[in-house]
N, C-alpha and C positions, 0 to 999 in steps of 0.2 A: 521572360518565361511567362507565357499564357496558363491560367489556370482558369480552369470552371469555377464559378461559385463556392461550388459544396467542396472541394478541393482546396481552396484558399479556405473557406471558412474554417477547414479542420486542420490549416497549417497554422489556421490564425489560435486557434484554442488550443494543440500542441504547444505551442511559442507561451502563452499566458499559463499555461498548467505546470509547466518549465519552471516560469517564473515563481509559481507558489509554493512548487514542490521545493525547491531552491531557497526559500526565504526571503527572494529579490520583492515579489510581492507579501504583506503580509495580511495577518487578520483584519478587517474591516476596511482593507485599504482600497477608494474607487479605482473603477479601470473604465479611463476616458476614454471613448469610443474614435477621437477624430485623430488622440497620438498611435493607433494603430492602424487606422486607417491612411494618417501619412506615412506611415513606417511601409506598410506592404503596398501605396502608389493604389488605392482603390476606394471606394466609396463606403459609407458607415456599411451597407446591407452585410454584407462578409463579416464583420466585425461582430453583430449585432447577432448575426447566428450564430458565430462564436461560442460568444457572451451566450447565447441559449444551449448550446450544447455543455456546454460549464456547468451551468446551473440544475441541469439534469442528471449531471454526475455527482452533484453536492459538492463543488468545489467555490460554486460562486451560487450571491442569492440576489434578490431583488429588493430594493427598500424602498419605500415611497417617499418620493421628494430627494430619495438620495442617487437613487439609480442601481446599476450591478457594482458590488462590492464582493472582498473576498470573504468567503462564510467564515464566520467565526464560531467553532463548535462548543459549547455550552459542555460543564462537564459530564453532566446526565446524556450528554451524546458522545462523547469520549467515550466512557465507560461502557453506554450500550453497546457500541462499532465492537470493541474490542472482547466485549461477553461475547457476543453472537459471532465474532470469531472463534473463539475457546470451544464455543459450542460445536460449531462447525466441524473443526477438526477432531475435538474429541470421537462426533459421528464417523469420521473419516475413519479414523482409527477402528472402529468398528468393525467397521466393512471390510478393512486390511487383513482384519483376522479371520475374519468369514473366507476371502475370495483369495488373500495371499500377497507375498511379497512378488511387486512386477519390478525384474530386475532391470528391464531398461531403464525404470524413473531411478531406481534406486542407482546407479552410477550416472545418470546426469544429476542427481545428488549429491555424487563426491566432486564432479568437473565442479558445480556451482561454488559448493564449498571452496574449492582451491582457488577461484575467483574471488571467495569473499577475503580471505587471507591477506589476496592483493590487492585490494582495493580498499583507498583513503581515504576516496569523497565519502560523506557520509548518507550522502544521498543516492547516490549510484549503490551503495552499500545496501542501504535499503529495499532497495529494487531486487538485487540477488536474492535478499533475504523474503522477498515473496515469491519469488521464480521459488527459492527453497522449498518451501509451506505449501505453493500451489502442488508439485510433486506428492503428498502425501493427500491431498484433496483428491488427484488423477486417479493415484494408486485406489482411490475409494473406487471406481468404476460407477462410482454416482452421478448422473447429468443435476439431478438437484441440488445434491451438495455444491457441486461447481458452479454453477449457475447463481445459486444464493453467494458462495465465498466472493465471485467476482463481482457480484452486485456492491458489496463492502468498498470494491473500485481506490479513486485517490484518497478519499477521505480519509481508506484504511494507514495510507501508504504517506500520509500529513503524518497523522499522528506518531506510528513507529518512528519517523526519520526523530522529533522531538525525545523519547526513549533513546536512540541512537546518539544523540548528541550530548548526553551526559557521562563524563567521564567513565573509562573503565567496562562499559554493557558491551561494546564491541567485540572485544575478547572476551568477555565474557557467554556471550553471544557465538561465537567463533568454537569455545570449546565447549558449550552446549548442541552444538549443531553436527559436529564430530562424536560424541559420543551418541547421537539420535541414527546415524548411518550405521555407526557398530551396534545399537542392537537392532537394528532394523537387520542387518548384514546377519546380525543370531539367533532374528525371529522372536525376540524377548520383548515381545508385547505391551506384558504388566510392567517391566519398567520403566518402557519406553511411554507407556502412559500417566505413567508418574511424573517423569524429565518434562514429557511435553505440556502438561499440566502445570506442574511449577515455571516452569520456562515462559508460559503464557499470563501466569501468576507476577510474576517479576516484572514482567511489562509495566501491567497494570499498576502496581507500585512504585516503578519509577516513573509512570506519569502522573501519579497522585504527589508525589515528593515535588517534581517540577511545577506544579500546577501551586502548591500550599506555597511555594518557594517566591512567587510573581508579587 
């Protein structure tokens, strides 16, 4: 199979973003340019823009004398990714009350939900749970807000999977996300910006508990 450069190159940074979001790569851990470049039968250039397209996402960084390594997020950058999401949606929320419930995002809310139900990998789980979140970003009708929340990109999507992975948040997660439909479903605003505020609360603290835990 012939590919272009930039075609391979973003098969090659899919395949390694895989692996981090996965935990097969982890924090600080090098990515040798020539075992991916034998693995896809092609020369480092592919690889190397890879490796650059990574690092523009904030999933990979650059060190001197060591090379591209997996970023390892400092917890003052934890914290900030996950404020400035709180933030985010909070706005979201705003706007929903201004301009209204759109009920096409509001039932590919419930389809999402009933996916999260079925789903065990914890990582694919993860994934739902931002399609989730993103829905309630749309429903803002804001290009800003959207634009900023996807700028949060994998980094956001490291982190939550770590929250995820502690016993018990899942369902927990599962029946916070179900009861954020029903009052959306009742238009009940105020305490849907309570749920979603603690809900983003809870995060935050079970990755302060995982982190003190290390």
């Amino acid at each position: 199979m012939k590919l272009s450069n930039n075609a391979l190159s973003n098969s090659i940074a899919e395949h390694i973003t895989e692996q981090i979001i996965t935990g097969e790569l982890e924090p600080g851990q090098k990515l040798v340019e020539h075992i991916y470049a034998e693995e896809y039968g092609t020369s480092r250039a592919p690889v190397r823009e890879a490796i650059y397209l990574l690092t523009i996402e904030g999933l990979v960084e650059r060190i001197p004398r060591k090379g591209a390594v997996v970023k390892e997020y400092t917890e003052n950058e934890i914290y900030d990714l996950l404020e400035i999401r709180n933030m985010l949606e909070k706005m979201a929320l705003e706007r929903i009350k201004k301009y209204g419930i759109d009920l096409t995002l509001l039932e590919r809310m419930k389809k999402l939900l009933k996916e999260m139900k079925n789903e065990e990998n914890v990582h694919l789980y993860t994934q739902l749970n931002h399609s989730f979140h993103m829905c309630f970003i749309e429903m803002s009708k804001s290009n800003t807000i959207k634009d900023m929340y996807l700028r949060l990109g994998w980094p956001l999507l490291r982190i939550q999977t770590l929250s995820f992975e502690s016993e018990g948040n899942i369902e927990k997660s599962i029946a916070e996300h179900a009861m954020m439909i029903k009052l959306l479903s009742e238009q009940n605003m105020t305490e849907l910006s309570a749920l979603l505020l603690k809900h983003n609360e809870d995060v935050i603290a079970s990755i302060q508990k995982r982190l003190k835990s290390k």
